[in-house]
ROBAMI-191935 format. One record per atom (N, C-alpha, C): x, y, z; residue in one letter; atom name; residue number from 1. Coordinates in steps of 0.05 Angstrom, whole numbers, padded with zeros to 5 digits. Atoms other than C-alpha are relative to their C-alpha. Example, Ala and Ser with C-alpha at 12.3 -4.5 7.8 and 13.67 -1.06 7.14 Angstrom:
<sites>
00018,-00024,00000,A,N,1;
00246,-00090,00156,A,CA,1;
00018,00024,00000,A,C,1;
-00016,-00024,-00001,S,N,2;
00273,-00021,00143,S,CA,2;
-00015,00022,00014,S,C,2;
</sites>
This chain:
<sites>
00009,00027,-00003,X,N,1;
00420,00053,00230,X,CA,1;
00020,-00020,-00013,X,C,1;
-00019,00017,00023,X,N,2;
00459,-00012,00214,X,CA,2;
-00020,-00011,-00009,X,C,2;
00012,00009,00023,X,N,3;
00442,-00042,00149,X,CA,3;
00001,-00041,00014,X,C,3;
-00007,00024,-00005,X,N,4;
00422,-00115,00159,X,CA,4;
00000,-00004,-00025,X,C,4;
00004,00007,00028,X,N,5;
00432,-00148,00089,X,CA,5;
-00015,-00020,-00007,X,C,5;
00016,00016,00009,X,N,6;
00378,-00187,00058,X,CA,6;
00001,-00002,-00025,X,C,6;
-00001,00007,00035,X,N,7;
00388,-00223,-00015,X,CA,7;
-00008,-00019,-00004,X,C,7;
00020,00019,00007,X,N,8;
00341,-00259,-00051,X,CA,8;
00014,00000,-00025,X,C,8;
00001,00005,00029,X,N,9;
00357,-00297,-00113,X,CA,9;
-00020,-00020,-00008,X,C,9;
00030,00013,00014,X,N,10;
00307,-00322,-00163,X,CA,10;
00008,-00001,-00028,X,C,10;
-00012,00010,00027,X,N,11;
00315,-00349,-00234,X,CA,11;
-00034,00017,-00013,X,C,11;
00020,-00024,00011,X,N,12;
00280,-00298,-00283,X,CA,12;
-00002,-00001,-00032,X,C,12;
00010,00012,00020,X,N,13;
00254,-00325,-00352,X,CA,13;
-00010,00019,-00012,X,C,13;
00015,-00029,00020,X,N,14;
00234,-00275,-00407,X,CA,14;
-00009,00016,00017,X,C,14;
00024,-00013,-00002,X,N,15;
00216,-00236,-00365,X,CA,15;
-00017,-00002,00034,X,C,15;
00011,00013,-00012,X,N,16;
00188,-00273,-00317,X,CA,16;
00008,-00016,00025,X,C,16;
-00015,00021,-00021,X,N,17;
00190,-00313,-00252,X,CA,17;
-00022,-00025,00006,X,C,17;
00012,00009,-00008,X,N,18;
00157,-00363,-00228,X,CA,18;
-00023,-00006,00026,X,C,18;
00022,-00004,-00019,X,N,19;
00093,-00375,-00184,X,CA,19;
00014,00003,00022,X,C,19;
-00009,-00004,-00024,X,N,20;
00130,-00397,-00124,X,CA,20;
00021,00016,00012,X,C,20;
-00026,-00018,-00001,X,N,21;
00191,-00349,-00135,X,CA,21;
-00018,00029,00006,X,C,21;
00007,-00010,-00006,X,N,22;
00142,-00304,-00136,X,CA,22;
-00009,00013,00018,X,C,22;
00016,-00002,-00027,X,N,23;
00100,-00311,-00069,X,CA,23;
00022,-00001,00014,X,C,23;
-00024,-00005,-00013,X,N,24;
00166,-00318,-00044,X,CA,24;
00006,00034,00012,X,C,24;
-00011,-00037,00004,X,N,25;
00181,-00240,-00068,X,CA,25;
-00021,00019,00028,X,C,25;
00027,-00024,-00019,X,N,26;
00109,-00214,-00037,X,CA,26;
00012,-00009,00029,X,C,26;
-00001,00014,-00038,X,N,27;
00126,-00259,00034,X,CA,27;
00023,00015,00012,X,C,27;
-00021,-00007,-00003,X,N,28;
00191,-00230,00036,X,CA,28;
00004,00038,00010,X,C,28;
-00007,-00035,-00006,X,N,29;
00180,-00150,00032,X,CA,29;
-00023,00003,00026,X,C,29;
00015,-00005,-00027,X,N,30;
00119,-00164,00079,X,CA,30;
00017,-00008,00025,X,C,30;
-00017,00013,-00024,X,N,31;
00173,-00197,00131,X,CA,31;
00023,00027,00004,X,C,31;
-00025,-00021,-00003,X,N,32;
00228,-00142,00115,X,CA,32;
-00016,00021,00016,X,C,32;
00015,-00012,-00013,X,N,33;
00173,-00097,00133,X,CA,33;
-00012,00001,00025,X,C,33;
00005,00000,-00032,X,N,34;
00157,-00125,00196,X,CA,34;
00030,00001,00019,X,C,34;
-00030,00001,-00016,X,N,35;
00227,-00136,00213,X,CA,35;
00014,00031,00007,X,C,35;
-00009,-00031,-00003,X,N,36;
00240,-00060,00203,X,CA,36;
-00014,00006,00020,X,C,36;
00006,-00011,-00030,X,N,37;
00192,-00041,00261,X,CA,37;
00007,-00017,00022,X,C,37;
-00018,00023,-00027,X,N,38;
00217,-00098,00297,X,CA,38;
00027,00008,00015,X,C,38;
-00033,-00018,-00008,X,N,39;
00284,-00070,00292,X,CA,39;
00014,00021,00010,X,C,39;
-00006,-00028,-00013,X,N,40;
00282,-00001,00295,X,CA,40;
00011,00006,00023,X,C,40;
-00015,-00015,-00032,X,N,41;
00291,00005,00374,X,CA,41;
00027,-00018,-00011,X,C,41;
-00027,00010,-00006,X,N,42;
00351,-00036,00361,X,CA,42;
00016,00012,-00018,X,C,42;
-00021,-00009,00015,X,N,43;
00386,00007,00310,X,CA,43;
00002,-00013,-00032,X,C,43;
-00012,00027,00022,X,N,44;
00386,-00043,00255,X,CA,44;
-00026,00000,-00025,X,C,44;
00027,-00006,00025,X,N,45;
00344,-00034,00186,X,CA,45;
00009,-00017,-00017,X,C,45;
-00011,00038,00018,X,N,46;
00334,-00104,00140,X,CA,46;
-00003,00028,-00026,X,C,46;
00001,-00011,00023,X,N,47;
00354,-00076,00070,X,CA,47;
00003,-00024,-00023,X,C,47;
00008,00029,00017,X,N,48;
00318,-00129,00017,X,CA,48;
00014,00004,-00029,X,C,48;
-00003,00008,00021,X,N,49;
00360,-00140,-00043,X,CA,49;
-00009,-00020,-00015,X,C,49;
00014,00024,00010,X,N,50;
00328,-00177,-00097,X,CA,50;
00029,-00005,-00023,X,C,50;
-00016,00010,00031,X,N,51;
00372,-00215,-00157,X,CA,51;
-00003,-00023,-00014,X,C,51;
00005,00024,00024,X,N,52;
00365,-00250,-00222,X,CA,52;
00017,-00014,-00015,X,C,52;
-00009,00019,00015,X,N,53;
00386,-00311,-00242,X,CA,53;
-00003,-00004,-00026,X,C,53;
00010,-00004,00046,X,N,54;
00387,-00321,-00324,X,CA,54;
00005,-00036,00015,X,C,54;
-00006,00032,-00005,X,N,55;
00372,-00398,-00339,X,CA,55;
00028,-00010,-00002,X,C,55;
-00023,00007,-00006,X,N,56;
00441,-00408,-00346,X,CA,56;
00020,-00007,00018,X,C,56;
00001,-00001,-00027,X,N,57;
00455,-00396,-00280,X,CA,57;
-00003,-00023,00017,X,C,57;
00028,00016,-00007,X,N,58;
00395,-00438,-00260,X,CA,58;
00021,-00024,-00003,X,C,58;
-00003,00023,00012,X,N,59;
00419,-00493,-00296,X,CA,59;
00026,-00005,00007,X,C,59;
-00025,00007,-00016,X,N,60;
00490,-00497,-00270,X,CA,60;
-00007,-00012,00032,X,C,60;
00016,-00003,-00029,X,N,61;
00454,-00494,-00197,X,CA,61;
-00017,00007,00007,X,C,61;
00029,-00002,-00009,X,N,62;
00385,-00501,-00186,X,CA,62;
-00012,00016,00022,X,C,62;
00009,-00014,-00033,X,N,63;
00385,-00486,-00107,X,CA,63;
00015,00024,-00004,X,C,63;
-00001,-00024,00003,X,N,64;
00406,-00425,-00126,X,CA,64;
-00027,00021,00003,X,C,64;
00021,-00019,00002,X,N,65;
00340,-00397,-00142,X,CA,65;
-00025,-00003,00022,X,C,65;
00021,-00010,-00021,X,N,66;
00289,-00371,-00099,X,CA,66;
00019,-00003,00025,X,C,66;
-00014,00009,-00027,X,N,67;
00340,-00375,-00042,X,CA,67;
00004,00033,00017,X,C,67;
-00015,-00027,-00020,X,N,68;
00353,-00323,00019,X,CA,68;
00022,-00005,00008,X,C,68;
-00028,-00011,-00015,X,N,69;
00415,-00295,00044,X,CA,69;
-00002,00019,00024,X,C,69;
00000,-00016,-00024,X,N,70;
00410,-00259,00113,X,CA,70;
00035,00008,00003,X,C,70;
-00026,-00014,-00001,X,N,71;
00479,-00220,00123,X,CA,71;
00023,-00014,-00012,X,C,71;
-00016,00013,00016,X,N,72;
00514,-00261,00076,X,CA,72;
00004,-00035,00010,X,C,72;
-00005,00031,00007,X,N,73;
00499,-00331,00098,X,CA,73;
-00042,-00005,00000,X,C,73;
00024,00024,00015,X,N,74;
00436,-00378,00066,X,CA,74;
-00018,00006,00029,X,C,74;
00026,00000,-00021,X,N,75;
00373,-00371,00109,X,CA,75;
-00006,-00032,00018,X,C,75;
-00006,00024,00002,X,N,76;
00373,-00443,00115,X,CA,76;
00015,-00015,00026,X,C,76;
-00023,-00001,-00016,X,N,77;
00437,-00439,00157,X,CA,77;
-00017,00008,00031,X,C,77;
00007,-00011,-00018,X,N,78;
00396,-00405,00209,X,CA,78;
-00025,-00012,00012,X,C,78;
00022,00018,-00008,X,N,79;
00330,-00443,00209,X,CA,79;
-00004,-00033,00001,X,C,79;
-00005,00040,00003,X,N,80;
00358,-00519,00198,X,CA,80;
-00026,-00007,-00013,X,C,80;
00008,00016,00023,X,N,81;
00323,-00529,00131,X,CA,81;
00014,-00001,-00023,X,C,81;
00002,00009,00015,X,N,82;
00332,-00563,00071,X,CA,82;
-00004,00018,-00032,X,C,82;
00014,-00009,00019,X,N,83;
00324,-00526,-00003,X,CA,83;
-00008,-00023,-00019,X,C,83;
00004,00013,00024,X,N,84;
00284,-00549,-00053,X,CA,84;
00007,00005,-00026,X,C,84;
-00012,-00004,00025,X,N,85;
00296,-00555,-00130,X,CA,85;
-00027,00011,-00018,X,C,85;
00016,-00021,00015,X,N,86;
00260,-00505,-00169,X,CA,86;
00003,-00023,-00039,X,C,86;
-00006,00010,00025,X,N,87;
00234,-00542,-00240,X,CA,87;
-00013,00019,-00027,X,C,87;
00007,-00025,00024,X,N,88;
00224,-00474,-00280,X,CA,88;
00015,-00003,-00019,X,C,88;
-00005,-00010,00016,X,N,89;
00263,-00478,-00332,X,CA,89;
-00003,-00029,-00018,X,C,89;
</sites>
């Protein structure tokens, strides 16, 4: 199977993420999950990387967090939206 690449970043606080970073996470493996039987006949399996931002991060670049990556470009790119600014920290 090819690997499709899926990367999520999210800013991660003691510990912790935030509400909407969160529902993000759950929406995301239920989508990878449909996308995998979606895909299957076609060869192609979504593989969901997750990664954490430290506030430091964050705080250099906000729209960083909670953001997708589909095969190495911004989700964004693909659906003609906008990110918003995450005020977790």
């Amino acid at each position: 199977m090819k690997p499709m690449q899926i990367l999520w970043k999210r800013l991660v606080k003691g510990g912790e993420t935030c509400t909407r970073c969160g529902d993000t996470g759950r929406e995301l493996e239920t989508a990878v999950a449909k996308l995998a039987v979606a895909l299957r006949p076609l060869g192609i399996e979504p593989v969901l990387e997750t990664q954490e931002i430290d506030e430091a991060a964050f705080k250099a670049n906000t729209s960083e967090s909670n953001r997708v990556w589909i095969a190495g470009k911004p989700i964004e790119e693909s659906v003609y939206v906008s990110c918003s600014t995450n005020q977790f920290a």
